[in-house]
N, C-alpha and C positions, 0 to 999 in steps of 0.2 A: 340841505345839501342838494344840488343839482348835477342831474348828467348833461350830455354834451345837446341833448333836445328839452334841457329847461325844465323838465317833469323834476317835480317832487320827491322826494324818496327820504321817504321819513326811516331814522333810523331807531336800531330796537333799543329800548330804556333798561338797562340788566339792574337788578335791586343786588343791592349787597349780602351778605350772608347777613345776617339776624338782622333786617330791615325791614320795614314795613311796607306792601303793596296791596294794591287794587285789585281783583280780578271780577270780572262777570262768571257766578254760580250758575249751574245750568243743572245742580243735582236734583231729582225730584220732580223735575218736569216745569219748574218755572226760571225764571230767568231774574237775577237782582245780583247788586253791587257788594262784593264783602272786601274786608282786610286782612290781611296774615301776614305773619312774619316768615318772611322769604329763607329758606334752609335748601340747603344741596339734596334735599329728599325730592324723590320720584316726583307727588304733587306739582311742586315750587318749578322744580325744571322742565318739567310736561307744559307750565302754565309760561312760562318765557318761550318756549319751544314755539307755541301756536298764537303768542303774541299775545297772551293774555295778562299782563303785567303793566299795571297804571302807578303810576310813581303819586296818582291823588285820585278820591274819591270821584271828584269832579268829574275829571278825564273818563274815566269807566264809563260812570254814566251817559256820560255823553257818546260815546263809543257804543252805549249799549241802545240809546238812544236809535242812534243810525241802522243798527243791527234789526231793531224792532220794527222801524218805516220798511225795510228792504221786505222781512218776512211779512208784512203784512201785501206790500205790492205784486210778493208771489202770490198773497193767500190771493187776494182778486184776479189775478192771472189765471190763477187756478179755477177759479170759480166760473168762467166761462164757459 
């Protein structure tokens, strides 16, 4: 989809009730790709909420990919 200046505007992917999604784990202190079946519970709609809902394994990772170069570009920004 585009707006009237051409930008991109990806829109959000909502998993069905009892369907299977992506999300990047962030419990624990690390960061990796899991699956769950998407239910109207707290979790599941917290996790579409903040955009966290990959309709494939793929996609997550690659998502999470991007996520990991960003944090690393602070970490040396920081490091100055």
């Amino acid at each position: 989809m585009k707006n009237d200046t051409h930008t991109r505007i990806e829109e959000k992917w909502k998993p069905k009730e009892g369907s299977v999604y992506y999300y990047i784990n962030t419990a624990c202190g690390g960061m990796e790709v899991q699956g769950t079946t998407f239910t109207s519970e707290d979790l599941s709609t917290k996790d579409f909420e903040v955009g966290n809902c990959f309709l494939t394994k793929e996609l997550a990772e690659e998502k999470l990919k991007k996520i990991k170069e960003i944090l690393n570009k602070v970490k040396n920004i920081l490091k100055k």
